[in-house]
C-alpha positions as CSV (number, residue, x, y, z in Angstrom):
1,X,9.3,-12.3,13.3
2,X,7.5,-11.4,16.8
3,X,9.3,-9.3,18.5
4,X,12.2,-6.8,17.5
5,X,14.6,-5.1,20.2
6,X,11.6,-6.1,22.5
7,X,8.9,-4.4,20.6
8,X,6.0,-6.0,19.0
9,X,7.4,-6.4,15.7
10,X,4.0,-5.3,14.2
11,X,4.0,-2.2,15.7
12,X,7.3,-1.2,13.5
13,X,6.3,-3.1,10.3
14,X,2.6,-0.7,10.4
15,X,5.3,2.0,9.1
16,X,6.7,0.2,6.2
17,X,3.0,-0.6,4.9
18,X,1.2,2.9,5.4
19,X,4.5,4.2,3.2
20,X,5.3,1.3,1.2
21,X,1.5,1.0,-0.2
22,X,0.5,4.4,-0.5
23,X,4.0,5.5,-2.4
24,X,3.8,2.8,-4.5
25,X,0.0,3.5,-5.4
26,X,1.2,7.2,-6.3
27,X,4.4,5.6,-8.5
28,X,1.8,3.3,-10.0
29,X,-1.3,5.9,-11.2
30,X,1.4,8.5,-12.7
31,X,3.4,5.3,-14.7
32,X,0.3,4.0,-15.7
33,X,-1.0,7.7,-16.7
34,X,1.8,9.0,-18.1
35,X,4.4,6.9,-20.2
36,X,7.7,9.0,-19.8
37,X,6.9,8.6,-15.9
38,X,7.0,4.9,-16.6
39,X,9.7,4.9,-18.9
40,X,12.0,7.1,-15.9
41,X,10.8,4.8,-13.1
42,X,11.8,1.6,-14.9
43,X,12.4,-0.9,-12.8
44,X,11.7,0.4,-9.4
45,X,8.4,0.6,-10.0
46,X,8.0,-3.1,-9.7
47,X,10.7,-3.7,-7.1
48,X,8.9,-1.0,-5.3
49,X,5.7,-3.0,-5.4
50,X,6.7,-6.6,-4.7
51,X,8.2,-4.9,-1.6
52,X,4.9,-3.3,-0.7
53,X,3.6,-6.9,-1.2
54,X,6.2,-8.9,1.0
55,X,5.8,-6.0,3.9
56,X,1.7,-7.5,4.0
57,X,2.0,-10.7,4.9
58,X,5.3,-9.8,6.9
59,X,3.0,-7.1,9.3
60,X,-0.2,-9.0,9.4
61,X,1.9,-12.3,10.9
62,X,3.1,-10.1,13.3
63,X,-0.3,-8.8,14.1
64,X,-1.9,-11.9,14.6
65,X,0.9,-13.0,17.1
66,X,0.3,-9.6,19.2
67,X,-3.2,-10.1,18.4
68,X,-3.3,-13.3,21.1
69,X,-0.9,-11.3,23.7
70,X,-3.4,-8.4,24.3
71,X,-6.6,-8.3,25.7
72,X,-9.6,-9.3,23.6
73,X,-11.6,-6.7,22.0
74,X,-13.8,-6.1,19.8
75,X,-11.7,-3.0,18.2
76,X,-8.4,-5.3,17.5
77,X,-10.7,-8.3,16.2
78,X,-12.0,-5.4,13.4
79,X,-8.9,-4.6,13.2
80,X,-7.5,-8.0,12.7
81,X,-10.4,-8.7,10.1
82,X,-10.1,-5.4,8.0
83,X,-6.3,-6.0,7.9
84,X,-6.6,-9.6,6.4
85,X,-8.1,-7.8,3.0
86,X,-4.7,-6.1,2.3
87,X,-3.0,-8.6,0.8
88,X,-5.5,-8.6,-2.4
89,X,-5.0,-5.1,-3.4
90,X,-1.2,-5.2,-2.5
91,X,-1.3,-8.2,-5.1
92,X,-2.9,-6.0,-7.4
93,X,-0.4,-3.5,-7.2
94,X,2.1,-5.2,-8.0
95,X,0.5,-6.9,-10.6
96,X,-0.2,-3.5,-12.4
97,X,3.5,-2.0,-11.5
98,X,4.9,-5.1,-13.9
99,X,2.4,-5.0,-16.6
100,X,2.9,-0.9,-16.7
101,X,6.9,-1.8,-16.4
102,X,6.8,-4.7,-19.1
103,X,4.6,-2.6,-21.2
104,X,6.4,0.8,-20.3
105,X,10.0,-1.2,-21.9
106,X,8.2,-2.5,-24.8
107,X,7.1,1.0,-25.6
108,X,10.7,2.1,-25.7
109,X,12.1,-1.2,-27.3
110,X,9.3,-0.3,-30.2
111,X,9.9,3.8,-30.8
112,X,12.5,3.8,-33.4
113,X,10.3,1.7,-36.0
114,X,7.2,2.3,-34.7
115,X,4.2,2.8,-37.3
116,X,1.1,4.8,-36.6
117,X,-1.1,1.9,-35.8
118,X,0.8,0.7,-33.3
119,X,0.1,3.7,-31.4
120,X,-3.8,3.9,-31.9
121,X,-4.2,-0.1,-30.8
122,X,-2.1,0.3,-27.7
123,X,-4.6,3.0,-26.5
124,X,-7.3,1.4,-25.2
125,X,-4.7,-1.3,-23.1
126,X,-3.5,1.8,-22.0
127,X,-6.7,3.3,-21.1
128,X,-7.8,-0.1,-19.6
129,X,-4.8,-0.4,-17.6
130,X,-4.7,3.1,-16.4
131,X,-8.2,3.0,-14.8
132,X,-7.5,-0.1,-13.3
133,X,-4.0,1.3,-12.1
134,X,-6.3,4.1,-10.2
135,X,-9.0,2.2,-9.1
136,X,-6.2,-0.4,-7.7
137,X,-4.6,2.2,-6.4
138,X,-7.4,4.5,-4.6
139,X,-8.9,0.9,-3.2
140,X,-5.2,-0.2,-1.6
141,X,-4.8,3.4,-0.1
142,X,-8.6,3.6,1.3
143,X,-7.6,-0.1,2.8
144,X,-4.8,1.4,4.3
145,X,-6.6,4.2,5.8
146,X,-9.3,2.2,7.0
147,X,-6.7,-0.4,8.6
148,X,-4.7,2.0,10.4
149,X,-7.6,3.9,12.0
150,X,-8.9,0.7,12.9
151,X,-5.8,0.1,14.5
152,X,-5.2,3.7,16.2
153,X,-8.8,3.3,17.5
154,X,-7.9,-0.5,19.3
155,X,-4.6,0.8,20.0
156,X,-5.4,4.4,21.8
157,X,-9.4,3.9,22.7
158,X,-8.9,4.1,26.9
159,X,-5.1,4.3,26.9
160,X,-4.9,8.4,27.0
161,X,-6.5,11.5,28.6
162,X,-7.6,14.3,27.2
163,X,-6.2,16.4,29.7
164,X,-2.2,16.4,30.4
165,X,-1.6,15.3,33.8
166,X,-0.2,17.2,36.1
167,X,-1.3,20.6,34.0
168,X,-4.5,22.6,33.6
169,X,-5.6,22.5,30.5
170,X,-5.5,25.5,28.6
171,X,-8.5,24.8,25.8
172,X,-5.7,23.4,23.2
């Protein structure tokens, strides 16, 4: 997909990753964190991710095909790189949103029998998986940050002026 009611196609997919990723970060970190968030969430937290993960390769194809109908510049080829390392943490995410889903219904499927060493060994998994949940998380959002001010920088760089036209400007 190129092109959508003449539009780059890129241009409207950005939106679906800069929410998709940063949402699904946020739904991730408090699942992983806290188990009755997980337990509520169920299975839209990994529905939610994979479709985080199929919006990345979705926008970046359509950034490389607007990539080689605009001018070349250095801005949209940093751009185009810092965009290609996406993918990995959106992987990640998604990755972590099913083991904190499988692990949040296992919880549940376990309560009614559970014995009080089941708790104290599923800690440190816990533990394990909620740092890497944030650290996932924080990276994929920073990515996304960097990416789209990459983006607004090869996008925007000479294609405004600071003054309105056709207006003083008032010091706003």
């Amino acid at each position: 997909m190129t092109l959508i009611n003449g539009l780059p196609a890129h241009v409207l997919f950005v939106h679906v990753v800069v929410v998709l990723i940063p949402l699904t970060a946020l739904a991730l970190v408090t699942a992983a964190l806290w188990p009755r968030a997980a337990r509520r969430l169920g299975v839209l937290l990994p529905v939610l991710a994979f479709l985080a993960l199929v919006s990345v390769p979705l926008t970046t194809h359509a950034g490389e095909w607007l990539e080689r109908h605009v001018d070349d510049d250095a801005l949209v080829r940093r751009h185009t790189e810092l965009g290609d390392g996406l993918l990995p943490w959106a992987l990640g995410l998604f990755v972590l949103a099913a083991l904190v889903w499988w692990a949040a219904g296992r919880r549940a499927a376990a309560e009614p029998g559970r014995s009080g060493n089941t708790r104290w060994s599923a800690l440190p998994v816990r533990i394990v998986v909620g740092v890497l949940s944030l650290a996932v998380a924080v990276g994929a959002v920073v990515d996304v940050y960097r990416i789209g001010d990459s983006g607004a920088k090869a996008a925007w760089h000479d294609a405004y002026s600071k003054t309105a036209k056709g207006s003083e400007d008032h010091g706003d």
